[in-house]
N, C-alpha and C positions, 0 to 999 in steps of 0.2 A: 028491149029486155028490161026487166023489173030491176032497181038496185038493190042488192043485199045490206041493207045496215048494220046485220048482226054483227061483222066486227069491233064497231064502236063499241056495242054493250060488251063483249067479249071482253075487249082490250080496258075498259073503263074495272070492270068487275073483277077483272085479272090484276090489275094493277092496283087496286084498293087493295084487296086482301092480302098480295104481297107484301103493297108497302105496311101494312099492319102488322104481318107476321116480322118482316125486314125490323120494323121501329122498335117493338116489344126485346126481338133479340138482337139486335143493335146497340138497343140502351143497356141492356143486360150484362153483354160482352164489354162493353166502353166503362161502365163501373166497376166491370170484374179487373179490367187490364191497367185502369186508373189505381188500384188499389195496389197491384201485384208489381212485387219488386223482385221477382225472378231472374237467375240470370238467362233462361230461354224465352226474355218477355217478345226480343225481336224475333225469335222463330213465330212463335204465336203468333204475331201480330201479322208475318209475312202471310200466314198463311187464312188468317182473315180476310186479309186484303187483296190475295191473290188473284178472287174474279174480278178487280177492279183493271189488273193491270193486263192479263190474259184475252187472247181472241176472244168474242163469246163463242164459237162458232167450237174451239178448244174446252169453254168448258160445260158444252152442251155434249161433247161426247165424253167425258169425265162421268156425268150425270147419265149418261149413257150406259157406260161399263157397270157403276154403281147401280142403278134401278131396272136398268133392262132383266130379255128373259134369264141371261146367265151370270146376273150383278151377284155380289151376295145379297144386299140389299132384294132384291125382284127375286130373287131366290126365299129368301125370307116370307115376304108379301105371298107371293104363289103357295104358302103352303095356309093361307085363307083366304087364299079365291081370288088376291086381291092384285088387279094389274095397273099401274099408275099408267107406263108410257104409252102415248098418244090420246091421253085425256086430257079435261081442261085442267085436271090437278098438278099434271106434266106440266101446263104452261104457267100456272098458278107458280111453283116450284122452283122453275127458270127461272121465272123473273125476281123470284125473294131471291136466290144466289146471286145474283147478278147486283140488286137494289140493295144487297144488307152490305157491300164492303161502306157505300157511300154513305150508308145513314149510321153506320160504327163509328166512323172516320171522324164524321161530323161530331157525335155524340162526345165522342171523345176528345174531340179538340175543344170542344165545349165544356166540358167538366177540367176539364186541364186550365180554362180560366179561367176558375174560381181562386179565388183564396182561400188556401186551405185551412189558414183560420176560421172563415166561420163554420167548416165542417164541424174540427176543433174546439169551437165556443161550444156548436149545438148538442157535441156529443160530454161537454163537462156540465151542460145544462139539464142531462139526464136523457138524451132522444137517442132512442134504440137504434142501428143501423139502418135498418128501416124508415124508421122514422127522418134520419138525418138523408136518405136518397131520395124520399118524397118529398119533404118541407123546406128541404133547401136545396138539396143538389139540382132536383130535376126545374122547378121553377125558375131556379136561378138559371139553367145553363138552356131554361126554354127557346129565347132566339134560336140558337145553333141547334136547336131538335126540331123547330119550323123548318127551318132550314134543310135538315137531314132528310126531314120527311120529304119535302119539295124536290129535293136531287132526287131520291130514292121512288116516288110516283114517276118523276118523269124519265127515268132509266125506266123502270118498270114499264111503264107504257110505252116506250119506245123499243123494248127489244126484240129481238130479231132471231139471230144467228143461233142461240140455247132453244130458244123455243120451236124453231122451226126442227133440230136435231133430236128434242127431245120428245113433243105432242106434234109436230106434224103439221101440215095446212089442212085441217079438214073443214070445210064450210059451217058454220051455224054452230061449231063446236070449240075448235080450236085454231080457228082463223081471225087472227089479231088485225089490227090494222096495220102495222109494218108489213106484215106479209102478205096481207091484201095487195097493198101498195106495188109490193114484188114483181108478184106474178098478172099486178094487170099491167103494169111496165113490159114484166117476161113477154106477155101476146100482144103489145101493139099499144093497148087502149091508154092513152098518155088520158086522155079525158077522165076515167075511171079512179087512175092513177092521183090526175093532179085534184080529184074531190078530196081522196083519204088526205095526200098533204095538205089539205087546208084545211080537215077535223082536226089534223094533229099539232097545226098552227094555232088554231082558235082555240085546242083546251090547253096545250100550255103555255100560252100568255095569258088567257083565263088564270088559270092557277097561280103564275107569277104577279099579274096585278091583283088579285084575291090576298094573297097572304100578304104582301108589301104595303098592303092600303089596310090591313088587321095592324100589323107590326108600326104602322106612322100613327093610327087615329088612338090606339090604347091608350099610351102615356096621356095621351090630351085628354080623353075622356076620363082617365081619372084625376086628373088635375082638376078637370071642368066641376066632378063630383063634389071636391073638398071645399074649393071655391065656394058651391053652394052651401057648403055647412057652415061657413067661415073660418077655415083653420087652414089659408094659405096663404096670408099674411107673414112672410119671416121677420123674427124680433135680432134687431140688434142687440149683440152679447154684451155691451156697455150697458143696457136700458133695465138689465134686468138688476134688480135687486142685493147684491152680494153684500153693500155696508149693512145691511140688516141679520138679525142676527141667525143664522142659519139650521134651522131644528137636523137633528140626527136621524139617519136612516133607523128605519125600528125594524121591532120585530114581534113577529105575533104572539102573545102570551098562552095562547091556547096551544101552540105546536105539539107535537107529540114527541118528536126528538131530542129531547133534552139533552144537551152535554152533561158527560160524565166530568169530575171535579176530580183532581184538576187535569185543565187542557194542556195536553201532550203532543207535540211531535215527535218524533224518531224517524232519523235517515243515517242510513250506514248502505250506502249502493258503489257499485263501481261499475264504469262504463270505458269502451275503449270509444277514443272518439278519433279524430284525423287530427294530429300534431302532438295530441298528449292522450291520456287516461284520467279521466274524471275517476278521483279516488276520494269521497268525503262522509264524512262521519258526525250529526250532529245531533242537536235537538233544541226543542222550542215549545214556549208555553205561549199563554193568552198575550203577550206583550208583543208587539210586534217586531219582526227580527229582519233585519235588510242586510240582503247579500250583496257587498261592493265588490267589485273590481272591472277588470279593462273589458275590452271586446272582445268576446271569445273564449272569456276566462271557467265557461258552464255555467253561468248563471240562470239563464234561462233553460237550461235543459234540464237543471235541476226542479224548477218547477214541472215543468215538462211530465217526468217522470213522477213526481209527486200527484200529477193530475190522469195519469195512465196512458199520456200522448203518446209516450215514451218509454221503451221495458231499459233497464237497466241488465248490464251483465250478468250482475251478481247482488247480493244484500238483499236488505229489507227495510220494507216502509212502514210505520205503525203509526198510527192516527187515534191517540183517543182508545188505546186499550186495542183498536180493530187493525188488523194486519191486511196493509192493500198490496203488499207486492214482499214476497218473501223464495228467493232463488230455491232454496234450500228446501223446503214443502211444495215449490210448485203453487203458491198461491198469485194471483194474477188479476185483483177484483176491475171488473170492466171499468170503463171508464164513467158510463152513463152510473155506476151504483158508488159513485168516492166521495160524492156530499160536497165535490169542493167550488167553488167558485172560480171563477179564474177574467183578468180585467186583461184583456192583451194591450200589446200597444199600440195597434191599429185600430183598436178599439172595438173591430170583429162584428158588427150588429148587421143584421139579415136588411141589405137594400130593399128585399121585395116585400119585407114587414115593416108597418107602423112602427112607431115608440111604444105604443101600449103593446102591442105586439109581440113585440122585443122581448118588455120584459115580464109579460107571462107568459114566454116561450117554456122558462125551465120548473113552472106551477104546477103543483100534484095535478093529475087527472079528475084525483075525486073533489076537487074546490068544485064547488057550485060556480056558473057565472057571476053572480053576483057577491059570492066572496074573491072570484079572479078579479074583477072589478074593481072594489075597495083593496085590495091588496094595490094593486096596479097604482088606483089612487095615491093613499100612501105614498108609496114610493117617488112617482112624481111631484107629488108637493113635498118629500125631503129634498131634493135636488132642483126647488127651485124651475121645476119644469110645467108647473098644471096647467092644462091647457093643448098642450102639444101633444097630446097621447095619440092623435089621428097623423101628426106629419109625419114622413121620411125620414130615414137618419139622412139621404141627402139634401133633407131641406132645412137641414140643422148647422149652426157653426160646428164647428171642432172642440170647441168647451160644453156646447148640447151634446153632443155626440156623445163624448167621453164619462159625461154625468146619467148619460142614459145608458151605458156599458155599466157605469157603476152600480145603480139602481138595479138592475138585471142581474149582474154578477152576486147580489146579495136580497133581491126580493126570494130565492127559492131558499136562503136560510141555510146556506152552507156549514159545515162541521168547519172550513178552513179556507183563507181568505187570498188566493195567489195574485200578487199585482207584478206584473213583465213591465219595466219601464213604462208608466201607463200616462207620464208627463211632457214626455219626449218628446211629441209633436204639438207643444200648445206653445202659443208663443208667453212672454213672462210676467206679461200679469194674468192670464188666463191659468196661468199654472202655479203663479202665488193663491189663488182663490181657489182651486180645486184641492191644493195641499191642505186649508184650509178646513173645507167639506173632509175631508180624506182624516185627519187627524180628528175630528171631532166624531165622526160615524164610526172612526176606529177603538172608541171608548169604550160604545157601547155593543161593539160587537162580541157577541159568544161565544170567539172560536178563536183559532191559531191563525196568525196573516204574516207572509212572506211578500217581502217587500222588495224586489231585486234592480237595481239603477247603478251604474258607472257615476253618477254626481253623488259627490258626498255632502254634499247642500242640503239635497233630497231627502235622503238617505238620514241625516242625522236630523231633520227635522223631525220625520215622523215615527224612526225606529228607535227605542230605547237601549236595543243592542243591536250591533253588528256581525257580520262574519265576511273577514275578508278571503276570496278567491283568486289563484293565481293558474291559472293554467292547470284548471281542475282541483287545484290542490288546495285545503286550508290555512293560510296561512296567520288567520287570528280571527278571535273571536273573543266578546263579549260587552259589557257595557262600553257604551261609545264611547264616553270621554275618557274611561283609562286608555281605551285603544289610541286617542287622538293625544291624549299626556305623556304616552309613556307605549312607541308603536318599538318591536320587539327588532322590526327585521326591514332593512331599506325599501322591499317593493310596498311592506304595509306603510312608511311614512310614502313614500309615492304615490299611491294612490289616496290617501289620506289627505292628500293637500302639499306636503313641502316641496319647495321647490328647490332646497339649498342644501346642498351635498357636496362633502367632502372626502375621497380618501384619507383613513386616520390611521397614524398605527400608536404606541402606549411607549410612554416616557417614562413614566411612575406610576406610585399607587393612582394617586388623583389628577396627571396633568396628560396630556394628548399634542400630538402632532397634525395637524391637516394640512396634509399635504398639497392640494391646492388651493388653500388659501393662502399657504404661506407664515401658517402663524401658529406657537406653541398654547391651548387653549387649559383653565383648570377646569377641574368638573367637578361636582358634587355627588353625582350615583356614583355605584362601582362600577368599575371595567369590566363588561363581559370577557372571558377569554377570548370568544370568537369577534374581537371588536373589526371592522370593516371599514365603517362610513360614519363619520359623523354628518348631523341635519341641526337646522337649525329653522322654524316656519317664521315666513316672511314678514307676519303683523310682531312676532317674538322680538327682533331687534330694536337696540336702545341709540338714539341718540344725543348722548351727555350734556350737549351743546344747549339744547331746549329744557327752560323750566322745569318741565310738568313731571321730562324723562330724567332730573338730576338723578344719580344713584349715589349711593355713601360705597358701594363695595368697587372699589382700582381694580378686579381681575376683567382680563379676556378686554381691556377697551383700546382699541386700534382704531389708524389715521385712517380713513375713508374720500378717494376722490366720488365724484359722480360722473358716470359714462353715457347712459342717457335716459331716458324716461319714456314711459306711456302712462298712459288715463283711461278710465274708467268713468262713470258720472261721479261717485262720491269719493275715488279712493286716484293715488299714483301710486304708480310701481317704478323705485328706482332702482337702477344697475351701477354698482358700487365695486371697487377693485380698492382692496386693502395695501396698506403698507407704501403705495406709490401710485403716481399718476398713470392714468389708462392712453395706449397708442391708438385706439382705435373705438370704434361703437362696440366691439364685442369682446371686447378686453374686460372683463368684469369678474368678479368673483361670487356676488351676491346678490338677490332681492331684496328689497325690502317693501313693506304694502303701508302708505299711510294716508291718514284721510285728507282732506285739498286745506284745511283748516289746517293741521299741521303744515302741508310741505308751503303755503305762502307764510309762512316764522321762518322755514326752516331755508326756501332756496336763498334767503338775503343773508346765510353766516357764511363767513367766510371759510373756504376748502384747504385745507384736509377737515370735513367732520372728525368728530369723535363718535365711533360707533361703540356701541358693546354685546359681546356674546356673550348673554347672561348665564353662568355655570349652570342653574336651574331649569335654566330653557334649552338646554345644550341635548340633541337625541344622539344616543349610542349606540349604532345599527351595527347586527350582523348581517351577513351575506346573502342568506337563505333566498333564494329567486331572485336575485338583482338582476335587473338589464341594463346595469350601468356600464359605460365605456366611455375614453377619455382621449380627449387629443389635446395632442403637445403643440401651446403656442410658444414662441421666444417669449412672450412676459408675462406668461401665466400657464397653468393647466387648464384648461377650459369643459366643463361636465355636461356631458350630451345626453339624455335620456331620450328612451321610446315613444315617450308621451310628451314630449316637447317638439 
């Protein structure tokens, strides 16, 4: 008797189009559920995935009830003419149910590895939803959708139990090769049998060595490509150029978007977050304004929201005369339309895109290529990059990397310039030389830039004012150095830098008690009422003893032993307990920071120094957010902070 082959083509042509239909709405559902923060997202999900975990054979009669004569579904159909069950459309149908939990599943655990930064970047760079699931989501999370696909044909081609309940075994039609297999098992013919298991053998190890030898040879052949061009060569980040003196990111004189004069920020938002309520009210012109404080303190959600990652509860945002986010009207401007730039601190740049790439990612549509070109140019010969417009950002240091976020986050000409800690991970000369770049392109930029770091090194380098944050709340703002001269409340000298804190409470008009230091201090400002803490910053203290620090004024100077010391390259820090000798290494009452030139004058005088706490250097904190707490030793009060 003659062999039917038609199985094969059945089952090959069944399983294509399945897995087609399966991929399409697999991808669909896996971005929809990626996105969705419902609280019924596991009902959903379960019931996605439910032909994965179900007999088939269960959910061939589901499909049953559903499409049959008396489904609603086959009720529907029949009233034009139309009958699925026992067609090849039946078995087509089965096997998508069956093939879309595993190519969901996949899809989805795939987009779940992305970093949802560069969704993020791509959508402050102006890419429509759309745009951001085609150009980054789906190439990026492409492995795991080869993948989905490959589960998803070979369920498909292997099914069984749905398709036999729902189209049937009928020869030349709806006769797959699992169910060929079946019934020539069912009669005896183990021969007939054992041919289909070896079609079924030979296509999917076909398939599996097919896509596995795509997924090894790619990366190499485009390495192999660049190779050819010469631009796969990595430069050592020492060789490049930074003593030279470094031109300023530009900007195109022709744009059309000109800022309005003068550049304005406005934020007045409130947000309920997990431990507190970000409640903050400020505003900012062209000078750049850096938000300090600790971990956690909102800083970065305050960009956030300023960029539309984030809706705030309440308030409103105004940019420049234009209102991006206003509770109270219902205004809400998408994220892709805010103009703003934004430099994360991951840096955020598209792996599967070039450098050039990158940063004509966020370029109007209507540039001609050859003005995206010179733009592109530009940009990389400000940031010291020409040349590299063809590599990887993973074929770049961590200083390329970050200078090519930068060039990008300001080639599309942003209205406003967001920097998320953007120094964080460079180590410290790479990050002295980008502060560098960062302070000189920050001259000449046209807009408003938000500057947000925990280092106040950073922070006061490049922002002319500050605003400090505490747990949502504002707790000072304005120009840096009165904030650092003259900080109002203990957590702003804390985060500020001091390290030297005292319970105080008021003797007189001008003298104070510090209570753990042990010693009655005068002062020159007036007493707050609400006086708390006195501080003193650790380069402020004098000692008498040395030439250079004689003083003409006798107040506030007291016997000083030394408890111990640590170093720095250029500086010691010693730990000093007033009034009397120290029991222990952490018997201390005070820092002091001085450079190694001082402390070899200073460790050959003989102990008790003379120190002094200069009335004028003396800070007068109130209470306002302290996280100060104190334990009781026998020879001292000893001052514990959060951040020590």
């Amino acid at each position: 008797m003659t062999l039917d082959f038609s199985p094969i083509w059945i089952s090959l042509k069944t399983a294509a189009l399945a897995t087609t239909i399966a991929f399409f709405l697999g991808a669909i559902a896996a971005r929809t559920m990626f996105k969705y923060r419902g609280k019924v997202k596991g009902l959903i999900d379960g019931i996605l995935t439910a032909p994965l975990v179900l007999p088939p054979t269960v959910v061939g009669f589901f499909l049953l009830l559903l499409l049959g004569k008396y489904g609603p579904i086959g009720k529907f159909l029949r009233l034009f003419d139309i009958t699925v069950i026992f067609t090849w459309y039946a078995a087509v149908i089965a096997a998508t149910v069956v093939a879309f939990p595993l190519m969901y599943k996949t899809a989805l655990g795939a987009f779940q590895q992305i970093d949802t930064n560069l969704l993020a970047s791509a959508r402050t760079l102006g890419a429509t939803e759309w745009q951001v699931f085609r150009r980054i989501l789906l190439p990026l999370a492409r492995p795991g959708l080869i993948s989905g696909v490959l589960l998803a044909f070979a369920r498909a081609l292997g099914e069984f139990g749905a398709t036999l309940m729902l189209a049937g075994s009928i020869p030349g039609k709806t006769q797959t090769v699992p169910i060929a297999i079946f019934f020539a098992a069912e009669s005896g013919d183990m021969t007939e049998a054992m041919l289909w298991v070896s079609v079924m053998l030979v296509l999917s190890l076909s398939i599996v060595v097919g896509v596995n030898y795509w997924n090894d040879h790619r990366p190499h052949q485009r390495r192999a490509k660049q190779s050819k061009q010469g631009h796969l060569t990595l430069i050592d980040e020492t060789l490049l150029p930074w003593d030279n003196p470094v031109a300023p990111l530009t900007w195109d004189s022709t744009r059309t978007n000109v800022l309005p004069s003068p550049i304005e920020l406005i934020v007045d938002i409130q947000k309920k977050l997990p431990g507190f309520t970000l409640d903050v009210s400020f505003s900012s012109n062209q000078l750049p304004l850096g938000l300090l404080g600790g971990s956690g303190a909102g800083k970065s959600f305050i960009l956030r929201c300023i960029a539309g990652l984030e809706t705030p509860d309440e308030g409103c945002i105004i940019l420049n005369g234009r209102v991006l986010f206003d509770s109270r009207r219902g205004i809400n401007v998408p994220i892709r339309d805010r103009r703003v730039g934004f430099l994360f601190q991951n840096y955020a740049l598209f792996p599967h895109l070039t450098v050039a790439q990158n940063i004509a990612f966020g370029l109007p549509k209507t540039l001609s290529p050859r003005a995206i070109r010179q733009r592109v140019e530009k940009q990389l010969l400000a940031v010291q990059l020409h040349g590299l417009g063809d590599r990887y950002p993973q074929e770049l240091s961590g200083g390329q990397q970050q200078r090519v976020a930068l060039a990008r986050a300001l080639a599309s000409e942003p209205d406003i310039l967001l920097l998320d800690e953007p120094f964080s991970a460079l180590d410290t000369y790479l990050r002295d030389q980008l502060k560098k770049l960062l302070r000189l392109s920050l001259t000449h930029f046209p807009g408003a830039t938000l500057f947000v770091s925990h280092n106040l090194e950073e922070a006061y380098r490049i922002c002319p004012n500050l605003l400090i944050l505490d747990e949502g709340e504002i707790i000072a703002q304005g120009p840096k150095q009165d904030i650092f001269d003259a900080p109002q409340y203990f957590r702003v000298a804390q985060l500020t830098g001091c390290k030297n804190f005292s319970r105080a409470v008021i003797q007189s008009e001008n003298t104070i008690t510090a209570l753990d230091w042990g010693c009655t201090l005068r002062v020159n400002e007036p007493i707050p009422d609400g006086l708390a803490h006195v501080g003193i910053r650790a380069h402020h203290l004098i000692f008498t003893g040395l030439k250079e620090q004689q003083t003409r004024s006798p107040e506030n100077i007291f016997p000083a032993w030394l408890t111990t010391i640590s170093e720095t390259q250029h500086r010691m820090t010693l730990y000093l307990k007033l009034n009397s000798s120290p029991s222990s290494p952490f018997d201390y009452h005070l820092q002091v920071e001085v450079f190694k030139d001082t402390w070899n004058r200073l460790q050959y005088l003989p102990q008790p120094w003379q120190i002094q706490l200069y009335p004028s250097r003396l800070l007068l904190l109130q209470n306002k957010n302290s996280s100060l707490s104190f334990e009781y030793h026998p020879s001292h009060l000893s001052t514990i902070t959060k951040d020590d």
